[in-house]
C-alpha positions as CSV (number, residue, x, y, z in Angstrom):
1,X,-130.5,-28.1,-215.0
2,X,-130.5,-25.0,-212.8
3,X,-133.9,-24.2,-211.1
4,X,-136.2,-21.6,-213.1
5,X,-137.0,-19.6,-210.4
6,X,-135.2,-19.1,-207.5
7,X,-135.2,-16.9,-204.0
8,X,-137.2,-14.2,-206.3
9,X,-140.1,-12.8,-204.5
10,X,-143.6,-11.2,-206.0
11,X,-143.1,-13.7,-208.9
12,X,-146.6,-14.6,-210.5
13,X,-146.0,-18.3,-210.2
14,X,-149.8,-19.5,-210.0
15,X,-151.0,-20.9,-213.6
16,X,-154.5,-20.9,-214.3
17,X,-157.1,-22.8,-212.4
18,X,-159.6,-25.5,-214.6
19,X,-161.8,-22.9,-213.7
20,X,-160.1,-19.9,-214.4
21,X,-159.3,-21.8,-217.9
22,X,-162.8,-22.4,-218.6
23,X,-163.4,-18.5,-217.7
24,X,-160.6,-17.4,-220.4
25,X,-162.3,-19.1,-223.1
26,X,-165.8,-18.5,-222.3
27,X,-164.7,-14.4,-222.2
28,X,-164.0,-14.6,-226.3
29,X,-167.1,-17.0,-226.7
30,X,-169.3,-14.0,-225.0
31,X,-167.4,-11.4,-226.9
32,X,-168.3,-13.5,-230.3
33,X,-172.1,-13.4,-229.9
34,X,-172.0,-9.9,-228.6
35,X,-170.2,-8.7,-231.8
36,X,-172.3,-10.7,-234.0
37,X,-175.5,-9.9,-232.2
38,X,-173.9,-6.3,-232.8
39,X,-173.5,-6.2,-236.4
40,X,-176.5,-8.1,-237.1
41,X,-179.1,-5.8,-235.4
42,X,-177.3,-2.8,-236.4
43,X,-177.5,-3.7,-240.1
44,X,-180.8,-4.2,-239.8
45,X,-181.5,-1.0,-238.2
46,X,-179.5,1.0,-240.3
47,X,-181.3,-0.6,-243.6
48,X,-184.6,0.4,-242.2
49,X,-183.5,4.0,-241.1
50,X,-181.9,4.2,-244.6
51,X,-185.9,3.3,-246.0
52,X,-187.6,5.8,-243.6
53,X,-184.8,9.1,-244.4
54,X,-185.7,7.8,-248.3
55,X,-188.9,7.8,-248.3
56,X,-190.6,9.6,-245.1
57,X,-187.9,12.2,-244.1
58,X,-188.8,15.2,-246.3
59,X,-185.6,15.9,-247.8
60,X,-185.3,18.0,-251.6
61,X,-182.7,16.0,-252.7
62,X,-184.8,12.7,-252.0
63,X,-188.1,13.5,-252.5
64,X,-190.7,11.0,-254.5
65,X,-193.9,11.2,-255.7
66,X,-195.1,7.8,-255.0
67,X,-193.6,5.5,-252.1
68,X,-192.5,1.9,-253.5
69,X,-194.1,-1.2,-251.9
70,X,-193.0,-2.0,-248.9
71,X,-193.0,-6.0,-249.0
72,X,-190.4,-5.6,-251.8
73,X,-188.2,-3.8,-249.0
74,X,-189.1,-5.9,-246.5
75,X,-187.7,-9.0,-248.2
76,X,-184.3,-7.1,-249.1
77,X,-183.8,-6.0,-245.4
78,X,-184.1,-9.7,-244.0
79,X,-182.0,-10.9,-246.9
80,X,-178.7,-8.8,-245.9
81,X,-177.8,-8.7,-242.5
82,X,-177.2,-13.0,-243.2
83,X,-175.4,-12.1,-246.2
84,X,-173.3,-9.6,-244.6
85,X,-172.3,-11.3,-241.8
86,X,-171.2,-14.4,-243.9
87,X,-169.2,-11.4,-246.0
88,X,-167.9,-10.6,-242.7
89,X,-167.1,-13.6,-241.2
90,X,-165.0,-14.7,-244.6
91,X,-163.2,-11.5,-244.7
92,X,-162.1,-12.4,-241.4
93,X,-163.7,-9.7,-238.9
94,X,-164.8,-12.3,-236.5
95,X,-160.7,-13.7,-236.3
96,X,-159.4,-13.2,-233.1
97,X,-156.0,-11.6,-234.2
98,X,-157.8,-9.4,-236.5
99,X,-160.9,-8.2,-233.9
100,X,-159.9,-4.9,-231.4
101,X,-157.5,-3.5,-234.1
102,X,-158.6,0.2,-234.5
103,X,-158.4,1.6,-237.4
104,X,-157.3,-1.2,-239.3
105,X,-160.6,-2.9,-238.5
106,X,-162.7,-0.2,-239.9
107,X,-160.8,-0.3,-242.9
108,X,-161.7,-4.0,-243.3
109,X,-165.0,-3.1,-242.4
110,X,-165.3,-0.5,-245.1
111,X,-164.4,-3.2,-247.8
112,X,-167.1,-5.2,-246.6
113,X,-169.7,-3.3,-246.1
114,X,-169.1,-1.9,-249.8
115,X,-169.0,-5.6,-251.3
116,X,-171.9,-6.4,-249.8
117,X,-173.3,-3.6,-251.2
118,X,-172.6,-4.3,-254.3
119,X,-174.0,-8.0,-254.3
120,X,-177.3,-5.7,-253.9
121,X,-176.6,-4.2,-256.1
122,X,-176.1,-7.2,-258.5
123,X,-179.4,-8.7,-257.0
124,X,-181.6,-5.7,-258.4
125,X,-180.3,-5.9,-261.6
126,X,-181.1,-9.6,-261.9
127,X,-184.6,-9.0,-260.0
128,X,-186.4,-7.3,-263.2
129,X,-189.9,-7.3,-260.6
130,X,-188.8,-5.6,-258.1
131,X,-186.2,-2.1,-258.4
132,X,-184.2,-0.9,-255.3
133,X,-184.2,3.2,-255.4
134,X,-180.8,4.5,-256.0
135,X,-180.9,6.9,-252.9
136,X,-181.8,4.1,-250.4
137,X,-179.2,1.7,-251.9
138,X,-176.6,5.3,-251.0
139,X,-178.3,5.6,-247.6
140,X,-178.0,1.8,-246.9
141,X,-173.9,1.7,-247.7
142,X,-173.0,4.5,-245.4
143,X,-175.6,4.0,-242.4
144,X,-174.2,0.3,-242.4
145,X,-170.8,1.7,-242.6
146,X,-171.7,4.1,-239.6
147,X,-174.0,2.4,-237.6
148,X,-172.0,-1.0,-237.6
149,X,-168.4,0.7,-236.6
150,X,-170.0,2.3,-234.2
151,X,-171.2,-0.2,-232.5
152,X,-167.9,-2.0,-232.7
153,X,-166.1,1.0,-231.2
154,X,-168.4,0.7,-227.9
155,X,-167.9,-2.6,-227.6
156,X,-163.8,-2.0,-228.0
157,X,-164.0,0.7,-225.4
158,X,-165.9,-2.2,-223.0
159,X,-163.0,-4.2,-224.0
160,X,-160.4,-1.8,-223.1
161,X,-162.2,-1.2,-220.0
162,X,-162.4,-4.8,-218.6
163,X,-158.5,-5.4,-219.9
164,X,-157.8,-2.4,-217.2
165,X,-159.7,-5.0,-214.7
166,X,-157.5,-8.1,-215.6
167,X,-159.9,-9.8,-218.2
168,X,-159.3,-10.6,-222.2
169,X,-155.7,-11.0,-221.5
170,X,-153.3,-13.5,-222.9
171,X,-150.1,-14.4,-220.6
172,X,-147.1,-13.7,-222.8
173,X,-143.4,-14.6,-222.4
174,X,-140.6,-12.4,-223.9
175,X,-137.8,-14.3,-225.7
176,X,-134.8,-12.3,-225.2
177,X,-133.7,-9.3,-222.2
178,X,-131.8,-7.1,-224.4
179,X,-132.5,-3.9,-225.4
180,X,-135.2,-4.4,-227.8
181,X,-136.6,-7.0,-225.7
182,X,-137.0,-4.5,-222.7
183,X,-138.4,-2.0,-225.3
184,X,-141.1,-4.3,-226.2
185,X,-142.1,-4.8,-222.8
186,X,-142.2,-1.1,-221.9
187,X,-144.4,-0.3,-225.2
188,X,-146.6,-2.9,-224.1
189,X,-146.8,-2.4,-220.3
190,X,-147.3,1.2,-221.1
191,X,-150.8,0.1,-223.3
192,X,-152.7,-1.5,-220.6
193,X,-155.2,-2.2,-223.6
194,X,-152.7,-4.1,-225.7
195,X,-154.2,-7.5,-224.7
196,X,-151.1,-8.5,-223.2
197,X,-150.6,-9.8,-219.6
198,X,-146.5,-9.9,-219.6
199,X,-145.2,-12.3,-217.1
200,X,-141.4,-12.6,-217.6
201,X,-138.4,-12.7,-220.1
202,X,-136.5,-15.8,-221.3
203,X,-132.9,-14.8,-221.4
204,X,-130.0,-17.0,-222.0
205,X,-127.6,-14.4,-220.6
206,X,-129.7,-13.3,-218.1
207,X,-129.8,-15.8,-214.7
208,X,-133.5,-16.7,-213.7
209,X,-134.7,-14.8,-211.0
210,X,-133.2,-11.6,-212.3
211,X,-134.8,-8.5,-212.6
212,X,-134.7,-6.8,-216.2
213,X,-137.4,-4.2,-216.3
214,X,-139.9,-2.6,-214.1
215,X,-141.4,-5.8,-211.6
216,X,-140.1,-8.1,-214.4
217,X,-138.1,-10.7,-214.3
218,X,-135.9,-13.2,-215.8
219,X,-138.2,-16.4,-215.8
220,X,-135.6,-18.8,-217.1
221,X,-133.1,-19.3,-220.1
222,X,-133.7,-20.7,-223.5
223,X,-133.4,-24.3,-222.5
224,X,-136.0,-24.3,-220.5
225,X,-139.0,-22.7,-222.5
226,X,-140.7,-25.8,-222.0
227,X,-141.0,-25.7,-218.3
228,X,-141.7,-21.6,-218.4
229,X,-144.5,-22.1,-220.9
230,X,-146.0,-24.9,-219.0
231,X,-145.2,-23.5,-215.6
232,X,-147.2,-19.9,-216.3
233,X,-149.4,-21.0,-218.7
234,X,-147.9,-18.9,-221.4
235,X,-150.1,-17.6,-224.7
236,X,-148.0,-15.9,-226.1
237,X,-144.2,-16.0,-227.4
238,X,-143.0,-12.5,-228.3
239,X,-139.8,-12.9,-229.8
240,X,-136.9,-9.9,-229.9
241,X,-135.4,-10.9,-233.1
242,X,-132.2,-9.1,-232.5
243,X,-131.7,-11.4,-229.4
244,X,-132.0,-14.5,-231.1
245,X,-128.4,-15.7,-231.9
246,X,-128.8,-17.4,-235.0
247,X,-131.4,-18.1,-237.4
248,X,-131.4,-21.9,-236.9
249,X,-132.7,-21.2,-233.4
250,X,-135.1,-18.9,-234.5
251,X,-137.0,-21.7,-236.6
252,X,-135.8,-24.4,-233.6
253,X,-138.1,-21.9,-231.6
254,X,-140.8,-21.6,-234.7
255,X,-141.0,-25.3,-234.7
256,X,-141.6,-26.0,-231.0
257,X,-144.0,-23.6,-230.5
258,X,-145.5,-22.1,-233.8
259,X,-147.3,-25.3,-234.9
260,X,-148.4,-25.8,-230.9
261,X,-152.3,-24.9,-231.0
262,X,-152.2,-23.4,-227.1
263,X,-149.1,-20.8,-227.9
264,X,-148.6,-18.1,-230.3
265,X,-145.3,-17.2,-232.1
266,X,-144.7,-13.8,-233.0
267,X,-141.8,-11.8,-233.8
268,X,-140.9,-8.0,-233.4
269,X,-140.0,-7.1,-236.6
270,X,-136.3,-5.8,-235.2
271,X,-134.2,-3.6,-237.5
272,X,-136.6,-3.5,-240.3
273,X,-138.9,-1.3,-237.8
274,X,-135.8,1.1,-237.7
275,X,-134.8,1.2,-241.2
276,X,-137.6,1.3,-242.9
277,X,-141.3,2.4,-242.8
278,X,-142.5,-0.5,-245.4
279,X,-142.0,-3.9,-246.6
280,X,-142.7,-5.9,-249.8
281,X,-142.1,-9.3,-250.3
282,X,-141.9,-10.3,-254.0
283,X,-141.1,-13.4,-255.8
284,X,-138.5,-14.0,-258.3
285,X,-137.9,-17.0,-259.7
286,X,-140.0,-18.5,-256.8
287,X,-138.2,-16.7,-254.4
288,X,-139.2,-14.8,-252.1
289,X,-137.5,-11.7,-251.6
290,X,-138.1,-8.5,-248.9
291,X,-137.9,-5.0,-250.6
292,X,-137.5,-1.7,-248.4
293,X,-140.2,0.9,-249.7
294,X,-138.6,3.9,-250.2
295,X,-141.4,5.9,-248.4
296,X,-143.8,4.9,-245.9
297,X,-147.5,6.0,-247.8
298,X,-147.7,4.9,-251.6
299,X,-148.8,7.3,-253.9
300,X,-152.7,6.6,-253.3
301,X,-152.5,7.2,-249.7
302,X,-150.7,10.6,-250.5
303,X,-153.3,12.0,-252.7
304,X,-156.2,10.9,-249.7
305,X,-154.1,12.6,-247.5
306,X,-154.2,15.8,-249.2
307,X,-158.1,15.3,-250.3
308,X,-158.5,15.2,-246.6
309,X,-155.9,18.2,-245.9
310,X,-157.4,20.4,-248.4
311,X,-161.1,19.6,-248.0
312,X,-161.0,20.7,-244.5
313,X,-158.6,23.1,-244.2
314,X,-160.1,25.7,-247.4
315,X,-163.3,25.9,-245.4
316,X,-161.2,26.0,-241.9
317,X,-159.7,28.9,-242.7
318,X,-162.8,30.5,-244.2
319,X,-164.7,30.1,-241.0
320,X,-161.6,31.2,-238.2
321,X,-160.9,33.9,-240.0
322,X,-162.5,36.4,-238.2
323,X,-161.1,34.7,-234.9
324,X,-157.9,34.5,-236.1
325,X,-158.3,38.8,-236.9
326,X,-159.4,39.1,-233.6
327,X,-156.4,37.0,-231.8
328,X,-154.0,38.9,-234.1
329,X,-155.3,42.1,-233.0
330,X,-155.3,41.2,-229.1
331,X,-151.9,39.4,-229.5
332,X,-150.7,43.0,-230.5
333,X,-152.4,44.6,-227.9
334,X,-151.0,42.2,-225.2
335,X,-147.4,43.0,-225.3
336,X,-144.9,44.1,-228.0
337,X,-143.6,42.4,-230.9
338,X,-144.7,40.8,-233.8
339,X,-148.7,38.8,-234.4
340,X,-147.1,35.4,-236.0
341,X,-144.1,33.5,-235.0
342,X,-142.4,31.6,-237.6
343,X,-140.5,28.4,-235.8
344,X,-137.9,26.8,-238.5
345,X,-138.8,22.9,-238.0
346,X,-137.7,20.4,-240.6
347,X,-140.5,18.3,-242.8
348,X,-140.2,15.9,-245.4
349,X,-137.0,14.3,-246.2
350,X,-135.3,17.0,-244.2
351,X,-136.2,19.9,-245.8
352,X,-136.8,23.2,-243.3
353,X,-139.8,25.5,-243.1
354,X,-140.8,28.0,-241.3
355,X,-144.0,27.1,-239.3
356,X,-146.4,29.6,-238.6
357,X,-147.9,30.5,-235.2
358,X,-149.7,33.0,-233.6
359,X,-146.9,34.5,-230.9
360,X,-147.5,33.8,-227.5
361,X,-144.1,34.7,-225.5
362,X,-142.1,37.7,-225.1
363,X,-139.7,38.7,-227.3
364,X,-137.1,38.9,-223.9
365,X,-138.1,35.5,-223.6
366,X,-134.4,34.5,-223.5
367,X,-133.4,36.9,-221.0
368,X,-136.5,35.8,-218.8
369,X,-135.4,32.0,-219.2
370,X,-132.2,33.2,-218.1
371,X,-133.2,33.9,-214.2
372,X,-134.1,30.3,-214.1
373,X,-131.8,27.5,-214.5
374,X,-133.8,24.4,-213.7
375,X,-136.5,26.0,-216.4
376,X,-133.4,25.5,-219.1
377,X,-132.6,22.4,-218.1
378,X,-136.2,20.9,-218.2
379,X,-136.3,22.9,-221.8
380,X,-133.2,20.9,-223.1
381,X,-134.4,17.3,-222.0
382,X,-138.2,18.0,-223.0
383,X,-137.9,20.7,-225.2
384,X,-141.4,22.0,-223.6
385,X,-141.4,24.2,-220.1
386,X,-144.3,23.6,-217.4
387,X,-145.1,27.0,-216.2
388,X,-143.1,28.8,-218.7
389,X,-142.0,32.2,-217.9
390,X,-141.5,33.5,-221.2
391,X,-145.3,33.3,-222.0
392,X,-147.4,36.2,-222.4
393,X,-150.7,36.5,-220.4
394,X,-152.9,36.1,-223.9
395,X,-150.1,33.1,-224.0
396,X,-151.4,30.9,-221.8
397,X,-154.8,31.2,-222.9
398,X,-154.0,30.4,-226.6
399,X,-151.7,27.4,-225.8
400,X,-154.3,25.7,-223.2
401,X,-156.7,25.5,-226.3
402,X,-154.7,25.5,-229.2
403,X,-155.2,28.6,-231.1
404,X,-152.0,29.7,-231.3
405,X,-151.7,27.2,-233.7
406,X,-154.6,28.3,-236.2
407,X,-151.9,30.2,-238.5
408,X,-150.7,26.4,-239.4
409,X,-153.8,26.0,-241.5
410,X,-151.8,27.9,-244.3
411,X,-149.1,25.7,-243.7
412,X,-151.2,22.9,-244.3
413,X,-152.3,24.6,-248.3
414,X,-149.0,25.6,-248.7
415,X,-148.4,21.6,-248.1
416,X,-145.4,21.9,-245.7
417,X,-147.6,20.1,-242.8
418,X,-150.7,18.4,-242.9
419,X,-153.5,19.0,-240.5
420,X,-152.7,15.1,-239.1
421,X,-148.9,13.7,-238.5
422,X,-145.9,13.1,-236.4
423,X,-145.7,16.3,-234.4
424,X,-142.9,18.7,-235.9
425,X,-139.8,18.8,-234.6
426,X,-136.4,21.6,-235.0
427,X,-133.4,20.4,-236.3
428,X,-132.1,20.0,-233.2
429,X,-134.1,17.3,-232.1
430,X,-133.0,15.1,-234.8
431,X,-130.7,13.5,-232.5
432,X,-133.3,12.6,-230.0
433,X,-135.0,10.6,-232.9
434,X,-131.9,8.7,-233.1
435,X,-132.3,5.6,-235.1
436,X,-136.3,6.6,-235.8
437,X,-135.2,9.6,-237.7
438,X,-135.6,8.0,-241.2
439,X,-139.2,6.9,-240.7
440,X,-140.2,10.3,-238.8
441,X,-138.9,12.3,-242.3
442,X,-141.3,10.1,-244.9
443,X,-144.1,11.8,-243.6
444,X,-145.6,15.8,-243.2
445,X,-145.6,17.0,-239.6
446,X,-149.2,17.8,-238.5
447,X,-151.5,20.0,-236.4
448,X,-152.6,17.1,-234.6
449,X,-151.6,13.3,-234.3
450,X,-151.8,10.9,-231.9
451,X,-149.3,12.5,-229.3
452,X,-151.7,15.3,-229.0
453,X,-155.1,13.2,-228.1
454,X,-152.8,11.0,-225.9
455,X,-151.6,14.0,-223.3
456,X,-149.7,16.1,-225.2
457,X,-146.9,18.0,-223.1
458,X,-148.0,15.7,-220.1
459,X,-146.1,12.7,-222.1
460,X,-142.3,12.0,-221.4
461,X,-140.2,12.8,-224.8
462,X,-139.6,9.3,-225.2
463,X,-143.2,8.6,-225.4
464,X,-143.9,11.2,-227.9
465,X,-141.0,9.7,-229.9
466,X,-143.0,6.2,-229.9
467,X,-146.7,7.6,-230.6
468,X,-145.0,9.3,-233.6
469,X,-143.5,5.9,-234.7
470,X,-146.9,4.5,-234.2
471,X,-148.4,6.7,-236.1
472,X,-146.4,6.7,-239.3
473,X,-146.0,2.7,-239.4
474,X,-149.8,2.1,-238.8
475,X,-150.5,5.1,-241.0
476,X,-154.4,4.6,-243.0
477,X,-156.8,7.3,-244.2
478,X,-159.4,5.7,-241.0
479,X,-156.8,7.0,-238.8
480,X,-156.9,10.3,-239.7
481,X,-160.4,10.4,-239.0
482,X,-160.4,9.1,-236.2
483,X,-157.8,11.2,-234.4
484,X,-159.4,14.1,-235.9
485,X,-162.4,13.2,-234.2
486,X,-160.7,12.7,-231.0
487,X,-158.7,16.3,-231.1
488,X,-162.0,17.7,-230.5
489,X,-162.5,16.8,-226.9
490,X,-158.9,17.4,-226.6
491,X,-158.8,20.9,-227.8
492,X,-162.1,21.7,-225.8
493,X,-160.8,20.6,-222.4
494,X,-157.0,21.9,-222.7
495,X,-155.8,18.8,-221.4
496,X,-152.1,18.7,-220.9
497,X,-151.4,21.8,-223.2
498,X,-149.3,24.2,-221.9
């Protein structure tokens, strides 16, 4: 059998130390009783702030004549932080594979809190001595909600910070150095906060000791998984499905591995992620059978997406509007031509619109562009110009914060974009979608998204491309939120806009 590695240089050949092993496990042991130190105190605090806004904080809407007894409270509030954290713990927020998931994790957190709400809900029914006030029972739901996801973002951003220093990492192994394989390991090199330490491929074209991508290498081929696994103390088995020649040694690898305690399976989910933005799986006549959803967000996800469009884009453009007259009235003022720009950019399933923005380039901007050829090359391959001649002095002011794009708040009620999405794209960028173009047209174009709080024009193309794929397969209401929370800081500071 050839060698795994040979004459390769700057290979990570060192497996873990006993002690280094002992240090690995006790990291997710420590990040346990943090989290559940966490929730617990949090839920307790957020119960007793709920009591004092109730009953001390003079609000109209919550005042009270007399305050209820406080030993009736104080039995409640010891009662549910236990409670909770059992709900939690059987709804799986302390798993591993489920813990440092974003969004998806408040969602899951949401359904919890909520249940175990409503067990209190059962419990002052039942407890005919004692009656919980309506408000404080309101109060308690959504100061838990806040007060415990907050806490759990903090500790993900610790996370996230000490994965940047080398800790919380799991060694994974890439089956297969084709071109999905080398995908996945860019996506995941690229997201230092994936969790993933990638050490090599396994290739059975590929000759160990090769290099495939970046400082990566070809660890060894498929015979020899055994010896790789054991030899860097592999985690994790990422397997490219498309690589895998046949489905007998897909299972062959399944069954070596899957039912093996110390390493984790897991496949990329290969042309389905290209052709689709959805899967089912549905049994018929006890079997079980994959179904291609036809569109990526079901019907109740559509109408929360345009509660959340609506409800904050009415009262949005109620309060620019006198900014947006006074940028309309300088845009005129700054140089010749018309106040709004209408770009013709294709939405859902295709279909064209003209999106509306405040102008903020010449209208020579062609013949300026002209005097500069590297300028319309870089325009072709980005489709964004750094130091663009064409833009107007008021220009650069409005793009660096965004307000040239304040117009596409009527987009948004006229329901051609929504204020979060895949950014929008002309028709002739279709082709640099290539085969992601079907997912990208399931969903409305937005203001902002995930490309824009990630860099914006600083990204490569090909990373914009990606985030927007993100986006529409990880696509939840808690999302939205949360990257219109993070466009803020974005917006203030200008970073990467230009």
């Amino acid at each position: 059998m050839a060698s795994i590695i040979t004459n390769v240089e700057r290979l990570p050949i060192t497996c873990y130390t006993k002690t280094e092993g002992v240090l690995v496990r006790w990291q997710w042991k420590i990040f346990l009783v943090i989290l559940f130190v966490n929730d617990f105190v949090l839920i307790e605090l957020a119960l007793w702030f709920a009591y004092w806004v109730r009953f001390f904080l003079n609000i109209p809407f919550f005042k009270i004549e007399v305050i209820p007894p406080f030993c009736g409270y104080l039995t409640v509030c010891s009662l549910i932080p236990p409670i909770w954290i059992l709900i939690f713990l059987f709804k799986g927020l302390y798993d591993r594979d489920r813990l440092l998931g974003g969004t998806r994790e408040y969602s899951e957190l949401f359904n919890a809190v909520t249940f175990g709400i409503v067990i209190i809900m059962a419990y002052d029914f039942l407890e005919i001595s004692f009656d919980l006030a309506r408000g404080w029972l309101l109060l308690a739901w959504i100061f838990s909600y806040i007060f415990v996801v907050s806490g759990r973002f903090v500790i993900r951003r610790g996370i996230h910070f000490l994965r940047r220093q080398g800790f919380y990492l799991s060694r994974a192994l890439i089956v297969g150095a084709n071109d999905e394989g080398r995908l996945l390991a860019e996506q995941l090199l690229q997201w230092q906060t994936s969790g993933f330490q990638i050490m090599g491929f396994a290739d059975k074209k590929i000759k160990p000791g090769v290099r495939v991508v970046g400082d990566l290498f070809c660890l060894g081929n498929m015979e020899q998984l055994d010896q790789v696994i054991q030899r860097y103390c592999i985690d994790e088995v990422i397997m490219a499905s498309s690589a895998i020649s046949s489905r007998d040694n897909m299972v062959d690898i399944f069954k070596r591995y899957g039912l093996n305690s110390n390493v984790k399976v897991r496949f990329s989910s290969g042309l389905y992620e290209i052709v689709t933005t959805g899967l089912t799986v549905n049994q018929f006549a006890y079997v079980p059978l994959v179904g291609v959803n036809s569109v990526r967000l079901t019907f109740t996800d559509q109408i929360l997406k345009q509660l959340l469009d609506y409800s904050l884009s009415i009262p949005g453009v109620i309060l620019f509007a006198p900014l947006m007259l006074v940028i309309a009235i300088l845009v005129k003022l700054d140089s010749p031509g018309p106040i709004i720009h209408k770009r013709r950019v294709i939405g859902v399933n295709g279909r064209q619109f003209n999106a509306f923005k405040f102008r903020t380039m010449y209208i020579n901007g062609d013949e300026m562009l002209a005097k500069f050829p590297e300028k319309q090359l870089e325009l072709q391959t980005e489709h964004k110009i750094k130091d663009d001649p064409r833009i107007t002095r008021l220009g650069h002011c409005l793009r660096k914060f965004s307000l040239d794009e304040l117009p596409q708040l009527f987009n948004v009620l006229k329901g051609d974009m929504s204020l979060v999405g895949p950014r929008m794209i002309t028709k002739a960028e279709v082709d640099k979608y290539d085969k992601w173009e079907l997912n990208l047209l399931t969903v409305r174009p937005g203001i902002t998204g995930l490309w824009q709080v990630s860099g914006r024009s600083n990204l490569s193309y090909e990373d914009r491309v990606r985030l927007d794929m993100y986006y529409i397969r990880n696509w939840n209401i808690w999302l939205d939120l949360q990257l219109l929370f993070q466009t803020i800081p974005a917006w203030i500071t200008g970073r990467g806009a230009y």
